[in-house]
C-alpha positions in Angstrom: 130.5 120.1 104.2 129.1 117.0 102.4 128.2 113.4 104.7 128.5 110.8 102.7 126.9 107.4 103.5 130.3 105.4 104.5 130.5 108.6 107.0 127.1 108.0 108.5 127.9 104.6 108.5 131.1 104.8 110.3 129.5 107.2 112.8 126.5 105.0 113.4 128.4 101.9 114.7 131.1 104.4 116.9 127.7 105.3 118.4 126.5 101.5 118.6 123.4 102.6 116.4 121.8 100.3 114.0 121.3 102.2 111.0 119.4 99.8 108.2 121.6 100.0 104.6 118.5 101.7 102.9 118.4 104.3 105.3 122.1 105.6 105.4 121.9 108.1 101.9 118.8 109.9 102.9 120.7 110.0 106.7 123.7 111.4 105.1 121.7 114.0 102.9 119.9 114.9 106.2 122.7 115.6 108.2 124.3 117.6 105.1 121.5 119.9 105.0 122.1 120.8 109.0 125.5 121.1 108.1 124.9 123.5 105.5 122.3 125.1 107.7 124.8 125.7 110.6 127.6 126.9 107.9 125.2 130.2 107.0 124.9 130.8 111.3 128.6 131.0 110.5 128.2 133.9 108.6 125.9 136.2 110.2 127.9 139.3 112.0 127.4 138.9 115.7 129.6 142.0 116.2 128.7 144.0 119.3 126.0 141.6 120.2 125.6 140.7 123.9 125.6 137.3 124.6 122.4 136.8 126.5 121.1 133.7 129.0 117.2 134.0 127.9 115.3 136.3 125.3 113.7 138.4 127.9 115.5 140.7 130.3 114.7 139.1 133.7 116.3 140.4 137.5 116.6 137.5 139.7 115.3 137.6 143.0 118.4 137.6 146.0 117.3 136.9 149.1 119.7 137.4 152.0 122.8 134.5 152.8 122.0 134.1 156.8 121.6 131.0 158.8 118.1 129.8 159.2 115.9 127.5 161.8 117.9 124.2 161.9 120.1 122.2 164.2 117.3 119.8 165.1 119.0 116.6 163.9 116.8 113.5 166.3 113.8 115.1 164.6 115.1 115.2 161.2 116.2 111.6 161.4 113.4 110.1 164.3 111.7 108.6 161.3 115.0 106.9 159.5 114.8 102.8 160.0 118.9 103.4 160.6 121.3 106.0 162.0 124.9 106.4 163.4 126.2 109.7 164.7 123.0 111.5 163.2 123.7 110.9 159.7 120.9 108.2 157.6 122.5 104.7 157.1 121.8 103.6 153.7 122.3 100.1 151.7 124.9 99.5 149.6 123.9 99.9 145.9 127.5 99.6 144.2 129.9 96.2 144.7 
């Protein structure tokens, strides 16, 4: 797939990118070269491959789901300038 430079043009201001004039061909022959780049990826048999989350095998460590030290709520918020009902009173930051 070719980009031309009225392509990388019309991209650039959806985006709200200033792109100068001089620099819109040697954009568009950049981003055709990725293209083409991405287009041989296409082509490479991925048959029976696992799709994997990292390049090295890796267990996780589980630790058990069971309900630890808490419930001590005037010490968690003894240091808060404001509360109501135990929960942190905070300012406003959207109108």
């Amino acid at each position: 797939m070719a980009v031309d430079a009225a392509t990388v043009r019309k991209v650039a201001r959806l985006a709200r990118i200033a792109v100068p004039e001089e620099a819109l061909e040697p954009m568009a022959q950049e981003i055709s070269g990725i293209l083409q780049w991405i287009e041989q990826l296409a082509e490479v048999d991925t048959d029976g491959v696992e799709p994997m989350t990292s390049a090295v095998a890796a267990v996780l460590p589980l630790r058990e789901d069971v309900v630890t030290d808490g419930g001590y709520v005037d010490k968690v918020v003894l240091n808060a300038p404001k509360t109501v009902d135990g929960f942190f009173i905070v300012p406003k930051v959207v109108e």
